[in-house]
N, C-alpha and C positions, 0 to 999 in steps of 0.2 A: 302428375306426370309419372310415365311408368319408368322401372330402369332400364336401360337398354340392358339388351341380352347379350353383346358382346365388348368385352373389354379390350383396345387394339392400343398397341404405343409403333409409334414408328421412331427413328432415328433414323436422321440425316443431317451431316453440317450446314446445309444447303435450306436455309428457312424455306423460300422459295418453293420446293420440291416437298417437304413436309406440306407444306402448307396445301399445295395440287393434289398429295396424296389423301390428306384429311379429307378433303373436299370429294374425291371419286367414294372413300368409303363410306360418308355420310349418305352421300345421293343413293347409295346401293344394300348398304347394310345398316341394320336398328342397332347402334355404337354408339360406344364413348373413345374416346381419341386421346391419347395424350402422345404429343409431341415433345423431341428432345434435337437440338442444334449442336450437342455439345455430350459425347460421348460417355464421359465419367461422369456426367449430372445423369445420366442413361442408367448406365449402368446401378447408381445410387438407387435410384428408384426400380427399378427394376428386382432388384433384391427383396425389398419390401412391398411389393405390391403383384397381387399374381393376375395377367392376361390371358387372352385367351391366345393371340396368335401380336406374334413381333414383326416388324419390317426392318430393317437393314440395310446401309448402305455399309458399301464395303469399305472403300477407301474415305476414311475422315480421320483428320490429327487427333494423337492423344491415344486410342482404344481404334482398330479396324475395327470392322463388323465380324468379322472371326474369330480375331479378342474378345469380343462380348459373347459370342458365342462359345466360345473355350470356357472361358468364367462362368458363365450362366450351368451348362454343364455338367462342371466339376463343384457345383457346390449345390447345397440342399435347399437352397431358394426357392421361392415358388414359382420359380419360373424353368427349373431344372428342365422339366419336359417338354413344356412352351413351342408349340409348334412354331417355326423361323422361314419368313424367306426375304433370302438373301439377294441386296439389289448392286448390282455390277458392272461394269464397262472392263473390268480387267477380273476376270471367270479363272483365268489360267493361275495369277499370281494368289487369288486365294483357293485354288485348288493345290495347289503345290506347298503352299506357305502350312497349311492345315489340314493335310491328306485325311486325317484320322476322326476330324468333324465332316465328311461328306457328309455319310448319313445323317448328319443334323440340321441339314438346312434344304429347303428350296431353293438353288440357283435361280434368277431373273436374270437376262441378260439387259443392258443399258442399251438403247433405248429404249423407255417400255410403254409397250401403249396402253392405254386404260381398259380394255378388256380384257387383255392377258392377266394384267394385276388384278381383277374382280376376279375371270377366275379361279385364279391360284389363290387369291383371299378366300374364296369360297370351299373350295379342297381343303386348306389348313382348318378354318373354323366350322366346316361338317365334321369332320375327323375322315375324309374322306382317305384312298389311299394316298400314301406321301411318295414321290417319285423326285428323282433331280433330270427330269427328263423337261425340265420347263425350257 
């Protein structure tokens, strides 16, 4: 069996939504998946292990998604440059809360339908251009 050519972790507290997500990137891209429910178990791993492109939801106990993006960041992890996009229902509070991370993420807004999200999966892991125009 070959390796997949892309490496993906999503976070979300939401199994359920991790779990819909795995499932669209699988069908669409030749991936490895790893899932996180639980924010600072995320973050743990994420430190130590470099992807190719991160998912995010925004609002989850413990670390937001712009928490992990702050960190990820400001440290020399391998995930420092790790292309991000960021999944939301509330776009304003973490635009406001983290003005100085725009530039680092893809916005999604909540609800998201599965083509959008292949798209924009697809932008992040060609290295296509980055825009927060999503």
């Amino acid at each position: 069996m070959s390796t997949p050519k892309y490496q993906i972790a999503i976070v979300d507290d939401e199994p359920q939504i991790t779990k819909l997500l795995s499932l669209v990137l699988e069908d669409n891209f030749d991936c490895e998946i790893e899932t996180f429910n639980d924010s600072t178990e995320a973050l743990a791993r994420l430190k130590v292990k470099k992807f190719d492109a991160i998912s995010l939801d925004h609002r989850m106990p413990k670390l937001t998604g712009m928490d992990l993006v702050k960190l990820l960041r400001t440290s020399n992890g391998p995930n420092a440059k790790t292309r991000i996009l960021l999944l939301t229902g509330y776009r304003d509070e973490a635009e406001c809360t983290h003005m100085d991370l725009l530039d680092e993420v893809v916005f999604l807004d909540k609800p998201i339908e599965d083509k959008r999200y292949i798209i924009w999966m697809n932008v992040l892991l060609k290295g296509d251009k980055k825009t927060n125009a999503a």
